[in-house]
C-alpha positions as CSV (number, residue, x, y, z in Angstrom):
1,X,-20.1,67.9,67.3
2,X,-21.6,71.2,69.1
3,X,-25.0,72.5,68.1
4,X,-23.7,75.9,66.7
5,X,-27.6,77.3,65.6
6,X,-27.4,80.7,67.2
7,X,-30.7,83.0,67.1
8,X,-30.1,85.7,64.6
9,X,-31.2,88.0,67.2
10,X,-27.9,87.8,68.8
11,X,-29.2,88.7,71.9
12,X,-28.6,85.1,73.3
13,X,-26.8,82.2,71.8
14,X,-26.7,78.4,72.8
15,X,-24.8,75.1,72.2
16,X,-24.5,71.5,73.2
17,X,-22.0,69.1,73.5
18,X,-22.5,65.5,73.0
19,X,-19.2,63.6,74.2
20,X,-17.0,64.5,70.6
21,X,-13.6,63.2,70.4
22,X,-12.2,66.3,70.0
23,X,-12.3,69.5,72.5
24,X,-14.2,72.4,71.5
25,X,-12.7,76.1,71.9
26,X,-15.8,78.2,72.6
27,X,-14.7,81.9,71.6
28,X,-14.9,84.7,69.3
29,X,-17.5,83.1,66.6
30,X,-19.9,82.2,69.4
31,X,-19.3,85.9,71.2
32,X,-22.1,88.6,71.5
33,X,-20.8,92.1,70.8
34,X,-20.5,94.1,73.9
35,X,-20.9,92.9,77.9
36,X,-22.2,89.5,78.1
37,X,-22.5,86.5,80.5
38,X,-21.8,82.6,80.2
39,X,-24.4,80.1,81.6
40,X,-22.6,76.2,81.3
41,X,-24.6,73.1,81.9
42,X,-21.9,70.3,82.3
43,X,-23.5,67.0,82.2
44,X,-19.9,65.2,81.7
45,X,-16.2,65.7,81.2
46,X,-14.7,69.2,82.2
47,X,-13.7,72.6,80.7
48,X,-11.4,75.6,81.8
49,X,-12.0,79.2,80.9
50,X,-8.8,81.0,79.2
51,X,-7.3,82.8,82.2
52,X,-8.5,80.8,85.3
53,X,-6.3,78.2,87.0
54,X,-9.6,76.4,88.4
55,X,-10.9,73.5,85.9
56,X,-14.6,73.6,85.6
57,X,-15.7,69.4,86.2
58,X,-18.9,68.0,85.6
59,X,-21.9,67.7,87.0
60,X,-21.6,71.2,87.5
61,X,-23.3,74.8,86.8
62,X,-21.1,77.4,86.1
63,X,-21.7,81.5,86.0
64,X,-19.0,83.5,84.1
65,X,-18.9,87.3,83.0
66,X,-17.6,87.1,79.6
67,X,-15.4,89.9,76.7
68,X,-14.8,89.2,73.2
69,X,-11.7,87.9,74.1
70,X,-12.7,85.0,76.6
71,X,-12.2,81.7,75.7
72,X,-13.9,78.1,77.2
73,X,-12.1,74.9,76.0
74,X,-14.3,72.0,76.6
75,X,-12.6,68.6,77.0
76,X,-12.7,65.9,74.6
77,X,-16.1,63.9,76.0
78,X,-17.3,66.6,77.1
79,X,-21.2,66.6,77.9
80,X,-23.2,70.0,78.1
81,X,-24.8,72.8,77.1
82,X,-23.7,76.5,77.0
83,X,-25.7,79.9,76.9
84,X,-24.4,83.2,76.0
85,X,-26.4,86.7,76.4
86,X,-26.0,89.6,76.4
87,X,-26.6,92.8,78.8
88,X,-30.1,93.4,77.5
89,X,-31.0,90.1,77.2
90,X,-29.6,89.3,81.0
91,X,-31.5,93.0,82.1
92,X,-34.9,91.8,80.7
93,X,-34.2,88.1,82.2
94,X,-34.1,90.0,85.7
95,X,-37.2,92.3,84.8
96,X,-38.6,94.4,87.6
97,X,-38.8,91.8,90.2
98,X,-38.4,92.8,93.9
99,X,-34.7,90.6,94.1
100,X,-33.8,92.3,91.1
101,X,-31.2,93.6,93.3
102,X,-30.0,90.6,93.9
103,X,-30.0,89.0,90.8
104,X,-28.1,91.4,89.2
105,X,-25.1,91.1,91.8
106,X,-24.9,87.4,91.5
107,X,-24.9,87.7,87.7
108,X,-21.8,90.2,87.8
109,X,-20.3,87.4,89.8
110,X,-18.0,84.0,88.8
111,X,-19.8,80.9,90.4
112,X,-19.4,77.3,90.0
113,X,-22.3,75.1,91.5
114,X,-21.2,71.1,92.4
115,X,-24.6,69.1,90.9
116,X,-25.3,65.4,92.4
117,X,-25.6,63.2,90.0
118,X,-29.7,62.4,90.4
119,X,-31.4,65.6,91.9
120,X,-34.0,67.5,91.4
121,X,-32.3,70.9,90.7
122,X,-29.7,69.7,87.9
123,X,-33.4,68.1,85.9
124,X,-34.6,71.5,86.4
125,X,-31.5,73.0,84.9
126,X,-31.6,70.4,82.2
127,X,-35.0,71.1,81.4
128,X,-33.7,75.5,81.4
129,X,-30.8,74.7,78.9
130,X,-32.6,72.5,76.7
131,X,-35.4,74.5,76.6
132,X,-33.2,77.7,75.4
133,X,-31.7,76.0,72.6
134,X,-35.0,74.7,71.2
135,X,-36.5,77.8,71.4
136,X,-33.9,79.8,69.4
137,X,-33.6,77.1,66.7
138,X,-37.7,76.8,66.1
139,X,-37.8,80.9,66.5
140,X,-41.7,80.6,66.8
141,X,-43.9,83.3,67.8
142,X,-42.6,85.1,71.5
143,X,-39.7,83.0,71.9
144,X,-37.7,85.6,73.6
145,X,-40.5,85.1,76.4
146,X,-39.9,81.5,76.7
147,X,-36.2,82.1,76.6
148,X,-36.8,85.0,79.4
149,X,-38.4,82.6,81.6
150,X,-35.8,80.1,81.0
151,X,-32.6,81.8,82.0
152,X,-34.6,83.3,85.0
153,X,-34.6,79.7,86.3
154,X,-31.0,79.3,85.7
155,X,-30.3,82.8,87.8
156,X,-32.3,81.8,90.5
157,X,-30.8,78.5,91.0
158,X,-27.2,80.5,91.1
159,X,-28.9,83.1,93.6
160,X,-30.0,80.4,96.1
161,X,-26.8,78.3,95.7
162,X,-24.9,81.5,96.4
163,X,-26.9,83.2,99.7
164,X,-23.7,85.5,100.3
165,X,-24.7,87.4,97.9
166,X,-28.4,88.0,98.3
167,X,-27.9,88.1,102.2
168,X,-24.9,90.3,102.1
169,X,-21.5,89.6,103.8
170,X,-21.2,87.8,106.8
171,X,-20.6,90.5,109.4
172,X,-21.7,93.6,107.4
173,X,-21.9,96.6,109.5
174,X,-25.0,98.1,110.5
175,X,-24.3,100.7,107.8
176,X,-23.6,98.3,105.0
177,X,-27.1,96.1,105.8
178,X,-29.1,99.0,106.1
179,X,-27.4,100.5,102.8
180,X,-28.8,97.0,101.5
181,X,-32.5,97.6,102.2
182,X,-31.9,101.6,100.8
183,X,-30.9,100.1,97.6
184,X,-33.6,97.3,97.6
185,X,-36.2,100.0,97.8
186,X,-34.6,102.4,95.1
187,X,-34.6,99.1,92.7
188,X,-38.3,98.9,93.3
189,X,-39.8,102.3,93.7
190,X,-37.2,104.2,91.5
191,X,-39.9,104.5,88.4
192,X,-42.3,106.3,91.3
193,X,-39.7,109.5,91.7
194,X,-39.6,108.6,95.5
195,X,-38.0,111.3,97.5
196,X,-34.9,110.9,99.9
197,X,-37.0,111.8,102.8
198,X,-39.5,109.4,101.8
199,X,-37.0,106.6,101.3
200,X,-35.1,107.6,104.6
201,X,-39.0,107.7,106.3
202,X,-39.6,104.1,105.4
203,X,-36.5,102.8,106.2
204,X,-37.0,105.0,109.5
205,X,-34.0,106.8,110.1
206,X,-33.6,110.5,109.4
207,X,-32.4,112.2,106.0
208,X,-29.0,113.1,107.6
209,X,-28.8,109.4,108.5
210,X,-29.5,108.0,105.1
211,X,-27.0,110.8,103.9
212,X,-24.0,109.6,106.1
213,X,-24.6,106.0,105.4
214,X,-24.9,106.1,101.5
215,X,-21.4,108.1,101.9
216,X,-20.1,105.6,104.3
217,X,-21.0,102.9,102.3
218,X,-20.6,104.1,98.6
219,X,-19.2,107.5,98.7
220,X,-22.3,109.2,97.3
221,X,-25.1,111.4,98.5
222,X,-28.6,109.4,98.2
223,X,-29.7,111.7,95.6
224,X,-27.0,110.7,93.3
225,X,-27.5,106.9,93.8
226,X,-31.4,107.7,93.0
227,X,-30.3,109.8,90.1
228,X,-27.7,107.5,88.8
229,X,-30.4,104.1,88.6
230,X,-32.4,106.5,86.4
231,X,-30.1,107.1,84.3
232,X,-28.7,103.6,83.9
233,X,-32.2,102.5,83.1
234,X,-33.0,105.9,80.7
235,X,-29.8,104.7,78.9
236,X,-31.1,101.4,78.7
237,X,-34.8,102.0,77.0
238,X,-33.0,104.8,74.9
239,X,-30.4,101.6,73.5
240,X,-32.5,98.8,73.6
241,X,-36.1,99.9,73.2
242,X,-38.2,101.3,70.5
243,X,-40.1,103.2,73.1
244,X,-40.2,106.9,71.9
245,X,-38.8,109.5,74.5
246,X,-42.3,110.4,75.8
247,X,-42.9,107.1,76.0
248,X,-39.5,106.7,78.3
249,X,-40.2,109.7,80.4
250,X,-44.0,108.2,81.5
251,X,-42.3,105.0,82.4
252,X,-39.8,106.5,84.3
253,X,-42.2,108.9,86.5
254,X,-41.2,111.7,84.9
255,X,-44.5,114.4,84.5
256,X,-43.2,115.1,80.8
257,X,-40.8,114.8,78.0
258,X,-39.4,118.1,78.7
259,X,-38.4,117.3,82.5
260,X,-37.3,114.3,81.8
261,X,-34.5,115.8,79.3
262,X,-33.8,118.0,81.5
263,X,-32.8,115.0,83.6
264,X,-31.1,113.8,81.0
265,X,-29.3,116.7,79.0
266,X,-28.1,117.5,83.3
267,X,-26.4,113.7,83.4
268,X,-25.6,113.2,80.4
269,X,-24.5,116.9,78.4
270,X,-27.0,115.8,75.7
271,X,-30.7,115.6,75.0
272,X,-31.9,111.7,74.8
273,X,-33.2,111.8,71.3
274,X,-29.6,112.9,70.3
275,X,-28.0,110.3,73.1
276,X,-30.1,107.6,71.2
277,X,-28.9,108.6,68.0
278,X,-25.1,108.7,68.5
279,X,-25.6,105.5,70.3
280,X,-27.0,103.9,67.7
281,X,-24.3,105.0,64.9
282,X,-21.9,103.7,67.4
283,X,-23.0,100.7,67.8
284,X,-22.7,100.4,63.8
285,X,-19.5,101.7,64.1
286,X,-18.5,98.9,67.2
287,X,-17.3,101.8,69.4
288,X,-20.5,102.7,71.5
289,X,-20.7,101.5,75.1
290,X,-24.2,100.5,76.3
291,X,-25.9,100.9,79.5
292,X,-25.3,98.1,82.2
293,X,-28.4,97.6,84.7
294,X,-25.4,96.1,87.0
295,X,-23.0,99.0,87.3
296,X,-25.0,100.2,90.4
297,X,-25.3,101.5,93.2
């Protein structure tokens, strides 16, 4: 029978298989509410996800976005271990690291890694997985660190097993590689209120030049990209943190409250004390929609 101890967090759930004579239906009892992804450790046997023609067959690790309404079947036999979390979970998982960027697009992406069966990576993944579910059932002191840690191993296996992501597509134009790096360097200096020209100075073209390539590439100016990862994030410590606004603002490089809700109140039509609030009711209500750190640029 499947583990089915979840962390009452519900931030991230997990479960094993151990080769039961009947299939399991992972689905709406195991679901997080709101966006989250699927991490699958398939030791033996095979599944298929409700919706997709391709089987998923063992030794394999699989990636999946995944809605209230996705379902994984796992095969009678079937040997494994699953992990569900959700987007804050997944955005505190990729942190502030410098291939954040990258991260982020090979979450938001399906991916299904072969595994030999004796290698070095699938005992490192074992290791991950089975140190996620002990940590949510013993619940000791900073788990959610541990757990942290562990899914960050898990993405960066799928990041180096999927290099078209982090490199880019084969054959990108100039415009789309050096839209790449801009993007790369708002994900790290966005917090530091870096100005176009000083973005479009380090990446040594011209201000006009970054202009025409952001709307090129994306269909926005460069200020709006800026603007719009500030607000993803804002959104994000306003939904997920207990951080109080000031404390928000200073984080985000603002030089006070007050200009950062102006910021705010321009983006959004409403202060952030008041966004936080509705969001929050919402939430209770299961009609608010929070913040994704993967809906940019």
């Amino acid at each position: 029978m499947p583990d089915l101890r979840f962390h009452d967090s519900a931030t991230v759930r997990a479960g094993a298989l151990n080769g039961g004579l009947r299939s399991r239906i992972v689905g709406l009892a195991e679901s997080l509410r709101g966006p989250s992804w699927c991490a699958v450790l398939l030791e033996e046997g095979g599944a298929v996800l409700a919706g997709e023609d391709e089987r998923i067959d063992a030794p394999v690790l699989a990636w999946r976005p995944w809605h209230e309404t996705s379902r994984l079947r796992f095969d009678a036999g079937a040997v494994g271990t699953y992990v569900l979390l959700s987007a804050s979970a997944l955005g505190n998982t990729i942190g502030h690291l410098p291939e954040a960027r990258d991260l982020r697009d090979v979450a938001d992406h399906k991916l299904t890694v072969p595994l030999t069966r004796a290698s070095e990576r699938r005992g490192a993944l074992r290791t991950a997985f089975a140190g996620i579910r002990r940590e949510l059932e013993e619940d000791a002191v900073a788990a959610h660190v541990v757990v942290e840690a562990y899914l960050r191993v898990i993405l960066i296996e799928l990041l180096r097993s999927a290099p078209s992501y982090s490199n880019g597509p084969q054959g990108a134009s100039p415009s789309h590689r050096a839209f790449t790096r801009f993007s790369t360097l708002v994900e790290r200096h966005f917090r530091d209120r870096w100005t176009v020209s000083l973005y479009a100075e380090t990446l040594g073209v011209t201000r006009d030049r970054l202009g025409d390539i952001c709307q090129r590439v994306r269909g926005f100016g460069p200020k709006d990209i800026i603007d719009r990862r500030v607000m993803i994030e804002s959104r994000l410590l306003l939904e997920t943190s207990g951080q109080s606004v000031n404390e928000i603002a200073s984080a985000l490089g603002f030089g006070s409250a007050a200009q950062f809700s102006r910021f705010f109140v321009r983006h959004a039509m409403q202060p952030p004390g008041a966004y936080r609030v509705a969001f929050l009711k919402g939430l209770e209500q299961g009609v608010s929609d929070p913040a994704r750190p993967f809906d940019w640029p």
